[in-house]
N, C-alpha and C positions, 0 to 999 in steps of 0.2 A: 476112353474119352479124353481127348486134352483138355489142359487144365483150363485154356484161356476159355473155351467153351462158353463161362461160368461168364460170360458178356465182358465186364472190362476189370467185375472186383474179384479180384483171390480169394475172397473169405469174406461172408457177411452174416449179420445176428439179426435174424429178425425176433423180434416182441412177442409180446403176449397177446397183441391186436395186429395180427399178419397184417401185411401191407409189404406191396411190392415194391422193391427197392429202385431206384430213381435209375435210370439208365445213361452212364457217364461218357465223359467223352475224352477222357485222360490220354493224352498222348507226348511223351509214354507211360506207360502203365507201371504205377506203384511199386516198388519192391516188397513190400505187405500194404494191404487195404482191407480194412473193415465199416462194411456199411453198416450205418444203425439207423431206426427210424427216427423219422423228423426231420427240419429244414430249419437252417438259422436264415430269417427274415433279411433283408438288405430293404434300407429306407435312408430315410436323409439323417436317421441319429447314427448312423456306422460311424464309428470311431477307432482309431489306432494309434496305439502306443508302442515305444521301443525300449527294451531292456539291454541296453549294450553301449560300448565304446562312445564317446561324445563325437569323438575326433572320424570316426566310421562315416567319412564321407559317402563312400560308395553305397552300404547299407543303407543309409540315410535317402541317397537320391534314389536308391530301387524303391524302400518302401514310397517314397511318394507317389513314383509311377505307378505303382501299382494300383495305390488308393487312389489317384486321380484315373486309370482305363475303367477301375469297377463304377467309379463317379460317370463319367460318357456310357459307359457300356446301360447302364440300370437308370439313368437320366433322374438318380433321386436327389441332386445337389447335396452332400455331403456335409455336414456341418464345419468341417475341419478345413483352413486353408491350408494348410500344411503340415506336417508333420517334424518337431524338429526336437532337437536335446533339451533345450528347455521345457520340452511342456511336461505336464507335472500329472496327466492324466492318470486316475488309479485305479477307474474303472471302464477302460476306454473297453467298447466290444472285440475288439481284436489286439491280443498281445502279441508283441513279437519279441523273442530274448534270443539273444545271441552272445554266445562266451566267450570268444576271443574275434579280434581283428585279424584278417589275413589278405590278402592278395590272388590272383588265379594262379596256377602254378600245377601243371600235371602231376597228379598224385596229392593234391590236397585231398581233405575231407569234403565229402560234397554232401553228407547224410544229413536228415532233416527230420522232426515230427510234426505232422500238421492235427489237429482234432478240433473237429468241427461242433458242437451240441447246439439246442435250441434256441440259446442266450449265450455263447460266447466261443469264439475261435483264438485259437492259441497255436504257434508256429514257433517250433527250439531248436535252433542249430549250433552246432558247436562252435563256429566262426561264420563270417558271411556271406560264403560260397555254398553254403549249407541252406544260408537265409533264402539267398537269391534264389535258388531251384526251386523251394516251398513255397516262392511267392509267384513264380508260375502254376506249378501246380495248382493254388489257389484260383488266378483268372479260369482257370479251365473247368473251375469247378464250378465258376456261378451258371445258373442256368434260369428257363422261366416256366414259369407254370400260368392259371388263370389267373391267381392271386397276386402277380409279382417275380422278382429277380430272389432268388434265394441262394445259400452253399446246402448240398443235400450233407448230412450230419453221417462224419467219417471219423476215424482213427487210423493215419497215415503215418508207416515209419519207411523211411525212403533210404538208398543208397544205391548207387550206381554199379552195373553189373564190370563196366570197365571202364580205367580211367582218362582215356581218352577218345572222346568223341567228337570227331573233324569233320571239319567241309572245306576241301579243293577247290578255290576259283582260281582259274588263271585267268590273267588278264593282260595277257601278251597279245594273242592271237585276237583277237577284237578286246579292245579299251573296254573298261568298267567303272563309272564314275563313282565317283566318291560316295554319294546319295544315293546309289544302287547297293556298296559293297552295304553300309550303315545299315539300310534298310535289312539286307541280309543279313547281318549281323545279328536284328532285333529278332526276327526269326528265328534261326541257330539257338539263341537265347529264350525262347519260346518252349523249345524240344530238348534243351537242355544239355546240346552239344556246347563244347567249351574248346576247340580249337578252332582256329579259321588258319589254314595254310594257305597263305595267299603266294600261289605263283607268277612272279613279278616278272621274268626274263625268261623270254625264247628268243628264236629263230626270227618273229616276227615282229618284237617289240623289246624296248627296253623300258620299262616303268616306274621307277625309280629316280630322282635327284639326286647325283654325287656333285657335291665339291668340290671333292678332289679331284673328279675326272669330271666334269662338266660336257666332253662332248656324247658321253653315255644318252644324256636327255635332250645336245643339240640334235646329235647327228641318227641316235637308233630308236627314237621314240617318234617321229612322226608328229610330233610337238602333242603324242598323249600319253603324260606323266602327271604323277604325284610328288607334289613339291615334298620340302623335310616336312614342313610346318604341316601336310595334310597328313605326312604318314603318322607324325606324333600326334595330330588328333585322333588318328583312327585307332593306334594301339590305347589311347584313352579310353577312348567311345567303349571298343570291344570289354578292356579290363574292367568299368562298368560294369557291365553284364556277366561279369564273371568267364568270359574268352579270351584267350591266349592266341595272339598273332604270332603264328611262325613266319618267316619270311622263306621263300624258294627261291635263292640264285641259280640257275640252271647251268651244268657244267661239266665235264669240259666238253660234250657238244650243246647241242640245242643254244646258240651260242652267238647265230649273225650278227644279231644287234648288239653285242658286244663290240665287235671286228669295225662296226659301221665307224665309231668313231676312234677306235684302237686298234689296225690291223696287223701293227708290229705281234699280238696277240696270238695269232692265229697260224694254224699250221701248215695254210695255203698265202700266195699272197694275195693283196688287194686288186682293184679296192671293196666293200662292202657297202649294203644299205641293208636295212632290215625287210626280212619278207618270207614266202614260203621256203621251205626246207631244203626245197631243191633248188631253188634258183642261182646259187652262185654255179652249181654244176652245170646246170642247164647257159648261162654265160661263159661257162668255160670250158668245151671240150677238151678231152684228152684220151687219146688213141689206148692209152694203157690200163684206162680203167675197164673192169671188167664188164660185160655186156650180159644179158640173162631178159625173162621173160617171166610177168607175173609180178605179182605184190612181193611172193617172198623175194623174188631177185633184185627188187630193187629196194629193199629193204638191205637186203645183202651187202649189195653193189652201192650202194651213194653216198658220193663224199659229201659229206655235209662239213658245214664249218664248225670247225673243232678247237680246240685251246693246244697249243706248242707245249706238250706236257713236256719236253726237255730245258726249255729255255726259263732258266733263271730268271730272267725278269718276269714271268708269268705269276710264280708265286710272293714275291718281291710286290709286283700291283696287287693281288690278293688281297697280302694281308693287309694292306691299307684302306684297301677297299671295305673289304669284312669289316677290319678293324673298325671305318666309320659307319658301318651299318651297325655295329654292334650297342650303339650311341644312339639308335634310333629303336629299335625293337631292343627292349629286353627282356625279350624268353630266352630262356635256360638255351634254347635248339634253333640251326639253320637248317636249312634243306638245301644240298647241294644237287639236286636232282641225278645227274652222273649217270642217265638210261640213255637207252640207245644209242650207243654210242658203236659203231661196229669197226671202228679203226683204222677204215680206208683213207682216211683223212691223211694219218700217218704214215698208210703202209706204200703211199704215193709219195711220199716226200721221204728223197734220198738219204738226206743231213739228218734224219729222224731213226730212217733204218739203221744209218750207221752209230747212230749213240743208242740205239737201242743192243747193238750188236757188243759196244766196248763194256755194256753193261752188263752181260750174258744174261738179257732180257729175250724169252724165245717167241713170245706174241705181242700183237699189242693188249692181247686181257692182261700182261706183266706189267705196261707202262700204263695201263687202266688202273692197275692197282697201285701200282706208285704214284699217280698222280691223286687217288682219294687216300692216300693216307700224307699224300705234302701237306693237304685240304683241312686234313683232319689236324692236324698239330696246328695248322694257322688257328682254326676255332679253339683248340683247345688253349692257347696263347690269348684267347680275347674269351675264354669263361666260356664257351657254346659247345654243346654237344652236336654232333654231327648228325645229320638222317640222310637220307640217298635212297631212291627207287632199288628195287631188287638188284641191281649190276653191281653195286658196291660188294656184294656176297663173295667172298673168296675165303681158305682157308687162314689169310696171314691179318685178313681185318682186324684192328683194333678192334678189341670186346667194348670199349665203351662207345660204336657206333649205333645206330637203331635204323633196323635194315625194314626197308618197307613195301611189304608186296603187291605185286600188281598182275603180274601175268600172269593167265592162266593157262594152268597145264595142257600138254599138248593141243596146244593150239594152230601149230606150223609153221607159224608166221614168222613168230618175236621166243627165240629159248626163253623155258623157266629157269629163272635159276636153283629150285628148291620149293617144298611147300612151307608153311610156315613154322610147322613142326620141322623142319631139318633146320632152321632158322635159331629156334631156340633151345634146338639139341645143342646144339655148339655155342651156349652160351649169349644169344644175340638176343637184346629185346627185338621185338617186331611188331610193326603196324600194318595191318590188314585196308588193302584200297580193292583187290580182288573179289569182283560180285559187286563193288560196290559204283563201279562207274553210271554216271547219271549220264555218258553224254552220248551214251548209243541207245537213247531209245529203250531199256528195258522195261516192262510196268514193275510196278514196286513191290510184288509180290516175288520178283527172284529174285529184289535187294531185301526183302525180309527174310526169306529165306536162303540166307544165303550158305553154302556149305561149306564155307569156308570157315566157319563159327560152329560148326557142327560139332560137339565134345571137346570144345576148346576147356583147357582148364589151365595149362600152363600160367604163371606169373607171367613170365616175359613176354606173354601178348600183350599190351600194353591197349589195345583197340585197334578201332578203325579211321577209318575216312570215306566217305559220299565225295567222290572225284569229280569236280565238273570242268571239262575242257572245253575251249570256246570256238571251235573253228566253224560250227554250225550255230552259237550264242555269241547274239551282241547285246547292248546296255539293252534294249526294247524287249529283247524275249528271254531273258536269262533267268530271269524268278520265276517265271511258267515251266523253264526246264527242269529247274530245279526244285522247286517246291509245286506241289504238297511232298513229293515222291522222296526229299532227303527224311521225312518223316519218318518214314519205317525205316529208315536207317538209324536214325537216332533211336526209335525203340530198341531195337536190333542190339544195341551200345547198350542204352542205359536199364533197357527190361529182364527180367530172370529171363532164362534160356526157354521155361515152359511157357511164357506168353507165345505164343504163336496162331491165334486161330484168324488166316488171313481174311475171312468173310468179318470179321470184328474190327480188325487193321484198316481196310476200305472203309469200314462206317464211319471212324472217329479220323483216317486221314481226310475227309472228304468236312467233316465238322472242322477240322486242324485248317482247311485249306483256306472255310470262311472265316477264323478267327484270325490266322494272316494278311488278310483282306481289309478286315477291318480295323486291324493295330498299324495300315499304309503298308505291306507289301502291295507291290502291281501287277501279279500276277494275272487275277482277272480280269481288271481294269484295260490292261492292255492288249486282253484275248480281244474281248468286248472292240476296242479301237482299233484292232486290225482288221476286226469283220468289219468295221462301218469303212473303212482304209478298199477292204476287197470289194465292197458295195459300192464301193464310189461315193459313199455319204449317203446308199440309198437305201431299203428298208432290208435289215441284216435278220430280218426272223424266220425266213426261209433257209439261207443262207446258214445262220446259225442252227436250224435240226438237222443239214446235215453234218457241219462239221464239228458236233458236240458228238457225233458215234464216230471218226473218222481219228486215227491214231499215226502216228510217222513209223515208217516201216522201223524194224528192228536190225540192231547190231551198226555194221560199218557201212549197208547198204544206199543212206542218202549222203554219204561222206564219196565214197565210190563215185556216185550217180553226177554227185557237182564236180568231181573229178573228169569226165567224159564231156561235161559242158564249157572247158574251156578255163584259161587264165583267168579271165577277167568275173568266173565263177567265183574264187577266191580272194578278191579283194577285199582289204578289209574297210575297203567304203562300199563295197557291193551289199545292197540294202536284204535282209532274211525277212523276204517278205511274202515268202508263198504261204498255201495253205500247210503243208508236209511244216514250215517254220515254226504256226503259231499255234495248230494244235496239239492239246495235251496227250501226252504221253500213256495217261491213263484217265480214260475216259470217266466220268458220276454218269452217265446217261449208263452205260452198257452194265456198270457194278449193280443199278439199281434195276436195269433189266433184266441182268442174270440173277437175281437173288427173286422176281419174282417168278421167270419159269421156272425156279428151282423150287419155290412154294406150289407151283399151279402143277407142276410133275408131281410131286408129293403126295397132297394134299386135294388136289385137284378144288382150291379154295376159288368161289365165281370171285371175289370181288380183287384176284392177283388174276385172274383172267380178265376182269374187265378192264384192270390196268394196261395189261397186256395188248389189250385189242387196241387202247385208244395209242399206246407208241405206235403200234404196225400202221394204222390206218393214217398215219398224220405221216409216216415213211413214206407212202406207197402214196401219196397227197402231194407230197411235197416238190415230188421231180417237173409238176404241174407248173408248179409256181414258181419253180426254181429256172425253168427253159428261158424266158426274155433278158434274163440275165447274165446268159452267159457270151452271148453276143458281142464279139469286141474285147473279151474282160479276158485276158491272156491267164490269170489268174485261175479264176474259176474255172475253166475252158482243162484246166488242170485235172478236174475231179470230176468233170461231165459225166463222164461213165460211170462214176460213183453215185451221182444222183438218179441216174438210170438204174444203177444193179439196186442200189437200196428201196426203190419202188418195187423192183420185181423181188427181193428177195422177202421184203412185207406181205408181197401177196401169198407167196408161199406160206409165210406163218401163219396169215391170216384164214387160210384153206386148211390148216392143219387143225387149226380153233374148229373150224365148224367142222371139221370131220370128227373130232372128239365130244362136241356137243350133239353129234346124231349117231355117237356110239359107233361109229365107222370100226370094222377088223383091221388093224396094221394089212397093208399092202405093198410086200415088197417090192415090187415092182413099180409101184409111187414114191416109197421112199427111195429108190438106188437114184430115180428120176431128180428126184427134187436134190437128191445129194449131189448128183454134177453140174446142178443148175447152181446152187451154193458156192460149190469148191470155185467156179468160173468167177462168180460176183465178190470172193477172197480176195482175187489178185488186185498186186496193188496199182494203181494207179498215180500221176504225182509226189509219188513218195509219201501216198497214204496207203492206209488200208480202212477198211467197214469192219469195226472191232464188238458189229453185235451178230456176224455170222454163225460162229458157235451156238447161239442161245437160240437162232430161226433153226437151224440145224437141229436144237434137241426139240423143237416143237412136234417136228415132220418125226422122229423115229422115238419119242417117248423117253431118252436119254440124255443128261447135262452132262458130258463130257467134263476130266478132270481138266483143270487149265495146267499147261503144259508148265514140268520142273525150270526148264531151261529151254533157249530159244538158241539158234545159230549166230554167228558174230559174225562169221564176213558170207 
């Protein structure tokens, strides 16, 4: 039996007067937890006190937060207006004590003790990266009963299973406002992830304000940037909550928007603008480059804009550059990104080949590697440790690099360069982004399980990252891509390796999704606003049962699909406004339909069948109501077939119910029937798919099918 089984606690004490223990919703889950009976009350005398540093600004401004969300949350007005070093409280209901002052900083202490009893809750960390974690944990504890808002009464010792846990936004490929990243941030801080590597520079964008080089932001940003003054808010904001802003310069490809306003830079000439990856190729024929067929070949084959790795003034602008980035973010680490990079840039440019030759440099992986280790001595010159996507991997790497995985094995597309284990055989720390990408669509059960964590034990894993790329996210749908689903990544990070029981994961990511809701992420808000958007303002509750069972196909296949639709698919003012756009990823409608066929198979309990009947019958209803609307509506018109197949596939279930209710014998030759009638009503449509076929499928043949390890990528 696994251990998470046990619902959400490790370990509980029940009394001498059993009583069942309160069912939590901790995400992530405790590194030890002990339930004990009873409930500490929440009314308007909660009081808290702090035992630590005066000067503990940051301590100071969490713990208010906190007591002012339980104050909104429990609506008992509070007696306290605030909390501050002065007060003198000595019996306040919640103590908080913390032993030293510290800063975020990968590899601090993050451990904590929370306990909970009938009359008093107490939270000990050894500094206040320790505090802060426990002070989430606490929001997630209050719950309500008929009586009122209560903490159910715990003994909590907590510590993070690895010490870095990331979230990838880039925000190159569609802008991200400033109010979007914050709000993410409060999130992050929720799940108790503590980096945010913000990828600032691609191909498409430059996002960033230099000084020094000002036309970085006239010329390659499309006028969407972040001044200095917003980014030293934002490393503010983050350090608050105890996150650590890495910055991602992308380099020496992924690179246009560089060139846009520096083309003396680049290894092709001008001129540049910032845009898709291929575009300056596509403006510039040349008979010599090589020609091929398929993704890999032109993965192969494209010159994209690259960085003059021989030309002295390249790393000369660097380190001036770095240099004043360094003034802006100060974490320890840059991200030089340094992937994809396949060298054709170079191996086209004559004056390239021949310094590569004076140098008895034999590929360009030589002059790859010479140019991240120019890179590397720049940062280590301004205090930065260096990180880079898996490409930086070679045998002559600086050991004080941290090499960060992402491809996965044999995949055919993109070489791996190693697993993570060969990574830290040879001395590399290493960051895990592999299993973990949010932006193809996976449900979050193959990022919680991901295999890549599978008997990790080595130190030098250092954690991961929840990757999210934006070429399908812009500012309006990007907290729905990405949340609730960076959740089980965060647990993934910060839980013991034996939490794993994914029907428990679902429950509490799905509770995770509405306490982001209500601490102002927009995740839902603006599912909610796209359907009244696809309605025309008109009545979205039709509309909305189907496309709360409706998922975006999986892997690279709506990336591919807007690929076939032309240029002007890829704009990045072309609005993501389909349905395939805004629905989630992982449906609550299908988790809370698969868990009751899984009870009514079982069990065969009436009242998970009567649940059961009333989803099918309001399915198999809906495509009624759903026809005058699609009329005109290019949108909808998208998923027609979908409101069609999900009425007949309701019926199916719904003929499977009453054959079980008059004792019917399995008939094979009904179920092969109804199984091609299924497998037909699967396919996607729009760049959706009907994500509760499986669960009509086990009605008709008496079987819940496992949900599948892993899914196809391209």
């Amino acid at each position: 039996m696994r251990a998470a089984l046990i619902t959400i606690f490790v370990s509980f004490t029940l009394h001498a007067v059993a009583q069942q223990p309160a069912i939590l919703n901790l995400l992530p889950v405790p590194a030890q937890i002990q339930q004990i009976q009873g409930k500490f009350r929440l009314t308007g005398k909660f009081t808290m006190s702090i035992t630590g540093q005066s000067t503990d600004s940051i301590l100071y401004r969490a713990v208010n937060r906190a007591y002012q969300a339980l104050n909104r949350k429990t609506g008992s007005i509070f007696g306290q207006q605030s909390i501050s070093p002065g007060d003198t409280l000595t019996q306040a209901s919640m103590q908080v004590v913390v032993n030293t002052q510290v800063t975020v900083a990968a590899g601090v202490n993050e451990s904590y003790t929370l306990k909970v009893d009938a009359a008093h809750v107490s939270l000990a960390a050894p500094n206040t990266i320790g505090a802060l974690r426990g002070l989430e944990t606490l929001k997630q504890l209050c719950a309500l009963d008929d009586q009122g808002y209560y903490f159910p009464c715990v003994s909590i010792t907590d510590t993070p299973r690895f010490q870095w846990r990331g979230l990838m936004i880039d925000v190159a490929r569609h802008f991200i406002s400033i109010d979007e990243i914050k709000r993410n941030i409060d999130a992050m801080a929720a799940v108790k992830m503590n980096v945010l590597h913000w990828h600032l520079t691609d191909d498409e964008g430059f996002r960033v304000e230099s000084k020094l080089f000002p036309l970085f932001q006239v010329k390659g940003s499309n006028g969407d940037y972040y001044t200095q003054t917003e980014l030293k808010e934002m490393v503010q904001y983050a350090a608050e909550r105890g996150i650590m802003i890495v910055p991602e310069f992308d380099m020496p490809g992924h690179s246009q928007s560089w060139f846009a306003g520096y083309p003396e830079l680049a290894s092709q000439p001008g001129p540049y603008r910032p845009g898709p990856r291929a575009q300056w190729q596509n403006e510039h024929p040349d008979p010599n480059r090589p020609k091929g067929n398929g993704i890999a070949d032109m993965v192969a084959n494209l010159e994209a804009p690259t960085f003059d790795a021989t030309n002295e003034k390249v790393y000369a602008f660097l380190d001036k550059f770095l240099g004043e980035m360094a003034t802006i973010f100060p974490a320890a680490y840059v991200h030089i990104g340094a992937d994809e990079n396949n060298g054709m840039a170079w191996r086209l440019n004559p004056a390239i080949a021949i310094w590569m030759k004076s140098q008895q440099m034999q590929s360009t992986e030589d002059l790859q590697r010479y140019f991240v280790s120019r890179v590397n001595d720049i940062l280590k010159k301004h205090r930065r440790e260096m990180i880079g996507w898996e490409e930086i991997y070679n045998e002559k790497l600086p050991k004080d690099a941290i090499v960060h995985k992402w491809i996965p094995e044999n995949i055919g597309i993109v070489k791996s360069y190693g697993t993570p284990s060969d990574f830290t055989a040879h001395g590399y720390r290493t960051l895990i982004s592999e299993g973990f990408y949010l932006d193809i669509f996976m449900p979050a059960s193959i990022h919680y399980n991901n295999p890549s964590f599978a008997g990790v034990n080595s130190r030098d894993i250092l954690g991961g990252e929840a990757a999210q790329w934006t070429e399908l996210a812009d500012n309006e749908n990007i907290s729905g891509r990405i949340w609730p689903r960076a959740g089980a990544v965060a647990e993934r990070l910060w839980s013991p390796a034996s939490v794993n029981d994914i029907d428990d994961m679902y429950r509490r990511l799905f509770a995770l999704s509405y306490q982001l809701d209500e601490q102002g992420l927009l995740h839902l808000c603006n599912y909610e606003r796209a359907l009244r958007r696809i309605a025309n303002n008109g009545q979205t509750k039709y509309v909305k049962v189907l496309t709360d069972v409706l998922t975006p196909v999986k892997g690279y296949q709506k990336m591919i699909s807007g690929m076939m639709k032309g240029p002007s698919a890829s704009y990045q003012t072309t609005p993501l406004t389909s349905v395939s756009d805004i629905v989630f990823v992982d449906s609550e409608t299908k988790r809370k339909f698969r868990m009751l066929v899984k009870t009514y198979l079982e069990t065969h309990d009436k009242n998970a069948e009567d649940q059961i009947r009333s989803y099918l019958v309001a399915w198999q209803d809906n495509d009624t109501h759903l026809q005058p609307l699609f009329a005109g509506n290019r949108r909808l018109m998208e998923i027609q077939d979908h409101s069609k197949n999900l009425s007949l596939a309701a019926a199916i279930g719904l003929k499977a119910l009453e054959r079980g209710d008059k004792g019917a014998s399995p008939d094979p030759g009904w179920i092969q029937q109804q199984a091609k009638a299924l497998d037909s009503y699967a396919k996607a449509h729009g760049d959706t798919e009907i994500a509760v076929i499986p669960e009509i499928m086990a009605l008709t043949n008496g079987s819940l099918a496992p949900e599948p390890a892993s899914y196809k990528v391209f």
